[in-house]
C-alpha positions in Angstrom: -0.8 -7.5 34.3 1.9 -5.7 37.1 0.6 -4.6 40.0 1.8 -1.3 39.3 0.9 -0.6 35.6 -1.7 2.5 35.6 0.2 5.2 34.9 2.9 3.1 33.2 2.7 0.7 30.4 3.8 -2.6 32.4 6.1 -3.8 29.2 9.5 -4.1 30.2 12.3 -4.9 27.9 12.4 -8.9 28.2 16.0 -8.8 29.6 15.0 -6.0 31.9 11.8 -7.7 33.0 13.9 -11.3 33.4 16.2 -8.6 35.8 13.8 -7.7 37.7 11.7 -10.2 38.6 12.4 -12.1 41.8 9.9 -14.8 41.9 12.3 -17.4 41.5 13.7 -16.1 45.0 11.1 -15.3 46.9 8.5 -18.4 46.1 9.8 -20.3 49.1 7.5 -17.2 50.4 4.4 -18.0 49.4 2.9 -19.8 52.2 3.8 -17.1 54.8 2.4 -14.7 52.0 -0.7 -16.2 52.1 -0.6 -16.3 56.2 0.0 -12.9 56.6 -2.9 -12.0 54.2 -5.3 -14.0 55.8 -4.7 -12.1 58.9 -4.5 -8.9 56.9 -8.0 -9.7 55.3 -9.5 -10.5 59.0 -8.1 -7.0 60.3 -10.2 -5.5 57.0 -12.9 -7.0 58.3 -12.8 -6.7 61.2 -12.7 -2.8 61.0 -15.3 -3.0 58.7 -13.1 -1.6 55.4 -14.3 -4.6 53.4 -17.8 -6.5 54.4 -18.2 -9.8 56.3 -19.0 -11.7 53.3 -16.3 -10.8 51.2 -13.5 -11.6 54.3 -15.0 -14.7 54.2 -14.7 -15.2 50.2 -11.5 -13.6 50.2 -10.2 -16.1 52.8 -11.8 -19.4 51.6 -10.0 -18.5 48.3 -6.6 -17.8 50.3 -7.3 -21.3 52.0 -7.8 -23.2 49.1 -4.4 -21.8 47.1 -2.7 -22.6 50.4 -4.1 -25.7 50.2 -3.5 -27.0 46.8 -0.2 -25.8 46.6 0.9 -27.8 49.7 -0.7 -30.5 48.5 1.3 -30.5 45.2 -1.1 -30.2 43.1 -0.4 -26.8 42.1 3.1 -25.3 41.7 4.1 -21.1 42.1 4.0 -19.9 38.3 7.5 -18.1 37.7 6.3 -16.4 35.0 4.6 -13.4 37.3 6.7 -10.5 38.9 7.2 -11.8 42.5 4.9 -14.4 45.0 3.2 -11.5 45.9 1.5 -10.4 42.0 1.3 -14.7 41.9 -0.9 -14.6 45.0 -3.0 -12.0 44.5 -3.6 -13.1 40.5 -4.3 -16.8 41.5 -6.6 -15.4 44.3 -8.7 -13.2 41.6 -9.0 -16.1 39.2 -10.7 -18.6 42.1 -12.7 -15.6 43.3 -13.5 -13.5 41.1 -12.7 -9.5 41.4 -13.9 -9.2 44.8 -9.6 -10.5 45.5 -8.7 -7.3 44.7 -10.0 -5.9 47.6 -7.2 -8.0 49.4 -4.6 -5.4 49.0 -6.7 -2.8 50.3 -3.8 -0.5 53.1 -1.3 -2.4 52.3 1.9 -2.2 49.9 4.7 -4.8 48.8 6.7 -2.7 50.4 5.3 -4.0 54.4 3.8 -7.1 53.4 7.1 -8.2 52.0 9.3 -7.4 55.3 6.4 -9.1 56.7 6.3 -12.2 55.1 10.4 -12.4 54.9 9.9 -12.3 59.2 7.5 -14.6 59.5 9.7 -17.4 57.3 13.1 -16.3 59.0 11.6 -16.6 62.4 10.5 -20.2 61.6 13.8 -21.1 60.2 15.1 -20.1 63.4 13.4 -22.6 65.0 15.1 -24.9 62.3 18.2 -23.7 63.0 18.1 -24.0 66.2 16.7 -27.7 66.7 20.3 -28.3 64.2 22.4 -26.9 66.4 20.7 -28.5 69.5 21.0 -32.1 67.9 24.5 -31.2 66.9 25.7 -30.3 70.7 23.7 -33.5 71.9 26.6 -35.7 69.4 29.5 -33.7 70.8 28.6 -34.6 74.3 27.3 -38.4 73.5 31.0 -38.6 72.5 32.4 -36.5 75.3 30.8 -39.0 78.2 32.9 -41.6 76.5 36.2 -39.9 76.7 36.5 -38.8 79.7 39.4 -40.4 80.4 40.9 -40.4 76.6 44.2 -38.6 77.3 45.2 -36.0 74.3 47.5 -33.2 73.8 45.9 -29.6 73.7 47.3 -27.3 71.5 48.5 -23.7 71.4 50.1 -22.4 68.3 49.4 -26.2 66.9 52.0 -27.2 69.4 51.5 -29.4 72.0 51.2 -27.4 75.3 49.4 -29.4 78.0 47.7 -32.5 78.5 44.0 -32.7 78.2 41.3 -34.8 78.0 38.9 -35.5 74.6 35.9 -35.4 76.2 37.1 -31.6 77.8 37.8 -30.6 74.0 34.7 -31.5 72.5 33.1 -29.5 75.5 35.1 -26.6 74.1 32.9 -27.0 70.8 29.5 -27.6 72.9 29.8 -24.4 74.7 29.8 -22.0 71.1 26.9 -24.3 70.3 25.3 -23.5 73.0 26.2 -19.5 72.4 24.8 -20.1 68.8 21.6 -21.1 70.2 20.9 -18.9 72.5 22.1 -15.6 69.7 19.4 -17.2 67.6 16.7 -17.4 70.4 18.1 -13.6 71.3 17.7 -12.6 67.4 14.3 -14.0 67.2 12.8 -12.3 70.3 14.2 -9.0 68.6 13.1 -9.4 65.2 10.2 -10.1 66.3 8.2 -6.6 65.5 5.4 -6.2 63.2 6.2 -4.4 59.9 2.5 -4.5 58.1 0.1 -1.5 58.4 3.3 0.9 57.4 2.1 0.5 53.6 4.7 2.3 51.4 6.1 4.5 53.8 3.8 6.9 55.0 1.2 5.1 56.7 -2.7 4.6 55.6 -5.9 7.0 55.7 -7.7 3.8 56.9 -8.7 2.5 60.2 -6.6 -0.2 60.2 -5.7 -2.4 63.7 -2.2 -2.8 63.6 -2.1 -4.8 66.9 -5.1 -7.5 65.8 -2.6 -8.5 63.3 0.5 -8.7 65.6 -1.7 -11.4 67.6 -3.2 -12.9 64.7 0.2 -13.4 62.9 2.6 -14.1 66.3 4.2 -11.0 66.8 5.4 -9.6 69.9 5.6 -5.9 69.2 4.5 -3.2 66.6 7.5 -1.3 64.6 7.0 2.3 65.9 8.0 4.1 62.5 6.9 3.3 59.1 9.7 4.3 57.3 11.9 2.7 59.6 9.4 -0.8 58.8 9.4 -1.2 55.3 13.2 0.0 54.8 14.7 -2.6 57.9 16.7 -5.3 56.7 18.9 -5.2 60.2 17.4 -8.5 60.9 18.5 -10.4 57.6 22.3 -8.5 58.4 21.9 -10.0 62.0 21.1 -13.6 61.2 23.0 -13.8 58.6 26.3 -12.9 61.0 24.9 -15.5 63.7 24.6 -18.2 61.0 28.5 -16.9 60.0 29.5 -17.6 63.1 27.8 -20.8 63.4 29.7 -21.8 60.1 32.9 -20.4 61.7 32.8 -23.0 64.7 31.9 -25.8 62.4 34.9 -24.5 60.2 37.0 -24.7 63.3 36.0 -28.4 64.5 36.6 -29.1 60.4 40.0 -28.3 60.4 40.8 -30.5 63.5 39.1 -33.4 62.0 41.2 -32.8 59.0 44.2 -32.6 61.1 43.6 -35.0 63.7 42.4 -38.2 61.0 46.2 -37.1 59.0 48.6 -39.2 59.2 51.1 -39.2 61.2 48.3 -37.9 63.9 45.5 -40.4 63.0 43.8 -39.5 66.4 40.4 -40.0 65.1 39.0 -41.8 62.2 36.1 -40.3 59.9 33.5 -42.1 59.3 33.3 -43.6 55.3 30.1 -42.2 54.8 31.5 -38.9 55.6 34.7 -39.5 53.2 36.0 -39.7 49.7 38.8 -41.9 48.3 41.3 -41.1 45.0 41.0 -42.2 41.8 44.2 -42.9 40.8 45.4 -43.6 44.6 44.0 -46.6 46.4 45.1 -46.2 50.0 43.7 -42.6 50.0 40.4 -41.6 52.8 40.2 -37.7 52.0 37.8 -35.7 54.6 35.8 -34.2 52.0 32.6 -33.2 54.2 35.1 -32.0 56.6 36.7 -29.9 53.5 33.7 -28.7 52.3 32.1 -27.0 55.7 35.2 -25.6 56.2 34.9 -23.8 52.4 31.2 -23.4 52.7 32.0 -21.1 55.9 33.8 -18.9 53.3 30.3 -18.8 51.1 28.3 -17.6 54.3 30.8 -14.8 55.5 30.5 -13.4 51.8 26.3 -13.9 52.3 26.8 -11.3 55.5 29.1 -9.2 53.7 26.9 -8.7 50.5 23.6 -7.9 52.9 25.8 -5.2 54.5 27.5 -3.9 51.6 24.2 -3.4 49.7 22.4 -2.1 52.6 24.9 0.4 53.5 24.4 3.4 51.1 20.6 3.3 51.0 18.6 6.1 51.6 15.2 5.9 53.2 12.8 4.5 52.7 12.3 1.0 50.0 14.7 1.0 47.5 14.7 -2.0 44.7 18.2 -3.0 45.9 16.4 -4.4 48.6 15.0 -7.5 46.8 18.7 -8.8 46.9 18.1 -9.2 50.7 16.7 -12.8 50.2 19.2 -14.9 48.0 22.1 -14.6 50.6 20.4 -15.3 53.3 18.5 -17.9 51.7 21.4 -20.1 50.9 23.1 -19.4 54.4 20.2 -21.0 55.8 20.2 -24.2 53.5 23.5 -24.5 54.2 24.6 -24.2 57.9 21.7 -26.5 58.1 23.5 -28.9 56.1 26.6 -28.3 57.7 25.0 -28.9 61.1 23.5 -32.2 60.1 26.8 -33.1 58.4 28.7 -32.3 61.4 26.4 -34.1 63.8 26.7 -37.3 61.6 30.4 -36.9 61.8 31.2 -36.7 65.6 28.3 -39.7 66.0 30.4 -41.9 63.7 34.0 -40.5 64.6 36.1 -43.5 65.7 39.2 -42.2 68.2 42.4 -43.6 68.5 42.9 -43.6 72.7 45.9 -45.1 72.2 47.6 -43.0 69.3 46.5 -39.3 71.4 48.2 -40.5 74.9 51.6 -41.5 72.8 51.1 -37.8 71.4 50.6 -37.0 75.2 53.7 -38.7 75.8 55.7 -37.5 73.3 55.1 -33.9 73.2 56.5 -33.4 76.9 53.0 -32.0 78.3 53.8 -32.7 81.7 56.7 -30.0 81.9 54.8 -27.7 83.6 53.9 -30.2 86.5 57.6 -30.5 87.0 57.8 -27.0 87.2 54.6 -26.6 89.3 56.3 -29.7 91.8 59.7 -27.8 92.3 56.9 -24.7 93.0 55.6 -26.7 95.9 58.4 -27.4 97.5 59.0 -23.4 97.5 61.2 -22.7 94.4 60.2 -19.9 92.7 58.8 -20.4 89.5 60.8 -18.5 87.1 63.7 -20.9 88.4 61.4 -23.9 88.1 61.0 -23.1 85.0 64.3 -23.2 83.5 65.0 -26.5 85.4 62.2 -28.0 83.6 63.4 -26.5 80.5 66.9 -27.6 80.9 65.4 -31.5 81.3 63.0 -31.5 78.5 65.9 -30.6 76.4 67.7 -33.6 77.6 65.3 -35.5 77.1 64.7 -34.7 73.6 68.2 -35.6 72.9 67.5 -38.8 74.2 64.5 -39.6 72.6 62.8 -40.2 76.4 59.6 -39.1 77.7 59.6 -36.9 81.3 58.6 -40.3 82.8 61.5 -42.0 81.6 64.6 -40.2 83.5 66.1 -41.5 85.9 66.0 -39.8 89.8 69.9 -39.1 89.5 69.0 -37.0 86.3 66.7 -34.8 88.1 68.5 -34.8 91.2 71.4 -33.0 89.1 69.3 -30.1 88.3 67.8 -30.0 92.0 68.1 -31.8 95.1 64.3 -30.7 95.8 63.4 -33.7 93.3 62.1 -37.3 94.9 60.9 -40.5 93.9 57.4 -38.8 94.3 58.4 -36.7 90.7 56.9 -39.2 88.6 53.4 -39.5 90.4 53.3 -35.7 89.7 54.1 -36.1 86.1 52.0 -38.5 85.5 49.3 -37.9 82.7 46.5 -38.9 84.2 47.6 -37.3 87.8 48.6 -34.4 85.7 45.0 -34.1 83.6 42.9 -34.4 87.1 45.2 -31.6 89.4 43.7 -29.3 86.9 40.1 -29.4 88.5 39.4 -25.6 88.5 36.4 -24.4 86.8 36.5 -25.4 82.9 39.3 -27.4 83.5 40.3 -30.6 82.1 39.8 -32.9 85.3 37.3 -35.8 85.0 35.2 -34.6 87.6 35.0 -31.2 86.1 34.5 -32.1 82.4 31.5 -33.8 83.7 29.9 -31.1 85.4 30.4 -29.7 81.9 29.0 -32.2 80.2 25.8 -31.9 82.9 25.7 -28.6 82.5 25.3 -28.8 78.5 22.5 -31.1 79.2 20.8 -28.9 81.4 21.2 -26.1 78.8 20.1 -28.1 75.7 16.9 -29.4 78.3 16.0 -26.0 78.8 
């Protein structure tokens, strides 16, 4: 029987009734279903709307349901309406019809937002223990590159020199961002929906805040057709989680790049990769491939939530049970992605020696010539053409900065010494840069320390 056929007959054209039932969504529900009605049933009695004795019925049957299902020795039948109808029918078989009294000032319309809450703020939690364990790899492999010179990049051409570790820490600090939007989101989201019923409220004595204790809230919402009609919290999460897919994207398409050939700066991990089939030398980045894709998936998940959201007048509308598939899935997945990613920077093998010939090779130190000439009181716009002028000769003799001989730089200016090529030097060159979030040894470790003290917190 539907919950809802009195006045109606409850037989729905078989396509129409396949269309509209969402049980096959929302059963990842059920236990927080059951948790929030326990605490609804204890607020009933409490305020003396149903007696002691059949809270306590009510509640041993809630227990057991709870109970067998996690033990697997019942499943969620698919063939009801939605968790809820499931719930309430299962509780009414073990019970008897004193489990109708369950539903007593309440509605699907607030116990749903209610129980979609209470499973995205535990997913949070989820979420963020992923990203936390996903930082921790980035800086395990940071402390051991400290010194590992590479080229950075702007454009995808080789700019200045850096260090590995200092790029990883690039990635650590939008993890840390991530975590701390999460923890932000969950503090907000964080109101108590239930006791709005429909829309309008209840004629009964109900104790909103008894619930928000028993149930982990922090605050009451203050309208009721602003509770049951909210999905700003699934929008919200769902554009954290895109952006959390969006970093991992980003780090994707360097580990692409950087395991190609003729970079080959780092090597993935086979447990992370794929070969060819008809191609025997071929290591394809397919885990690195598919995060970046999947990213795609998760933007479209925040776009649908906002799309279908957009038009809706107040207050429930059915539209609204497409809230939980989107979101759904974006969890699953950047979770997956997270763990992915965190096995892949664990295992990543670099190649020291291959990202300082890079170094070498793109002419990274031509700003240091420039900033030498600047120290010995040239102005820079003239220190820069210099510079310019003797990376182009360079380049058309297939040399390196280092390699020129003093007479060479002498011709462009007499302000150049033997002392040129201790300021050009990579490593001297990497460690001048010692401002804050800079690229020096000693500063990418007080980046790495200040991760840790983040993460620890």
């Amino acid at each position: 029987m539907k919950l809802w056929s009195g006045m109606l007959s409850g037989e729905l054209d078989k396509l129409a009734e396949e269309f509209n039932d969402s049980i096959k969504i929302d059963k990842r529900l059920v236990y927080c279903d059951i948790e929030g009605s326990i605490a609804h049933v204890e607020m009933l009695g409490k305020n003396n709307i149903i007696s002691d004795e059949e809270k306590e019925k009510i509640i041993t049957g809630l227990s057991l349901i709870y109970k067998k299902l996690k033990e697997g020795k019942e499943e969620v039948d698919e063939s009801y309406e939605d968790i809820h109808t499931f719930v309430e029918a299962r509780l009414i078989e073990e019970i008897g019809p004193v489990g109708k009294k369950m539903h007593t000032a309440r509605s699907r319309n607030d116990q749903v937002t209610t129980d979609f809450k209470l499973y995205l703020r535990n997913e949070c939690e989820n979420i963020i223990e992923d990203t936390k364990a996903y930082v921790e790899a980035l800086i395990k492999l940071a402390e051991k590159n400290t010194k590992t010179i590479m080229p950075g990049y702007t454009h995808l051409q080789a700019a200045q020199a850096v260090t590995f570790a200092h790029h990883l820490c690039a990635y650590a600090m939008m993890g840390l961002r991530d975590i701390e939007r999460i923890k932000s989101f969950r503090q907000r989201m964080n109101e108590l929906p239930l006791g709005a019923c429909a829309l309008a409220g209840t004629t009964y004595d109900i104790g909103r805040d008894f619930v928000k204790e028993k149930l982990g809230f922090t605050s009451l919402m203050q309208n009721s057709m602003d509770a049951v009609s909210d999905r700003d919290y699934v929008i919200e999460l769902s554009s954290i989680i895109s952006l959390i897919s969006i970093h991992l994207s980003r780090l994707s398409e360097e580990l692409i790049i950087f395991s190609s050939q003729p970079y080959s700066f780092v090597r993935i991990d086979d447990k992370y990769s794929t070969g060819s089939s008809i191609m025997p030398q071929k290591k394809n980045p397919d885990m690195a491939e598919l995060i970046r894709a999947k990213a795609a998936r998760l933007i479209a998940n925040t776009n649908q939530s906002m799309i279908m959201m957009k038009g809706l007048p107040l207050a429930y509308s059915k539209d609204m049970q497409e809230d939980k598939e989107g979101i759904f899935e974006s969890i699953d997945t950047i979770r997956a992605m997270l763990k992915i990613m965190a096995g892949q920077i664990e295992s990543l093998k670099v190649n020291k020696e291959k990202m300082l010939a890079a170094s070498k090779e793109g002419y990274l130190n031509a700003t240091d010539v420039a900033d030498y000439l600047v120290g010995k009181n040239l102005p820079f716009r003239d220190a820069h053409h210099i510079s310019a002028r003797l990376v182009k000769y360079a380049m058309e003799k297939n040399l390196c900065l280092e390699d020129l001989p003093l007479e060479i730089y002498k011709n462009e200016s007499d302000l150049f010494e033997e002392d040129i090529y201790q300021a050009i030097d990579l490593y001297t060159s990497v460690n001048k840069r010692d401002s804050l979030g800079g690229p020096s040894e000693k500063e990418v470790l007080r980046q790495i320390a200040y991760v840790k003290e983040k993460l620890e917190r």
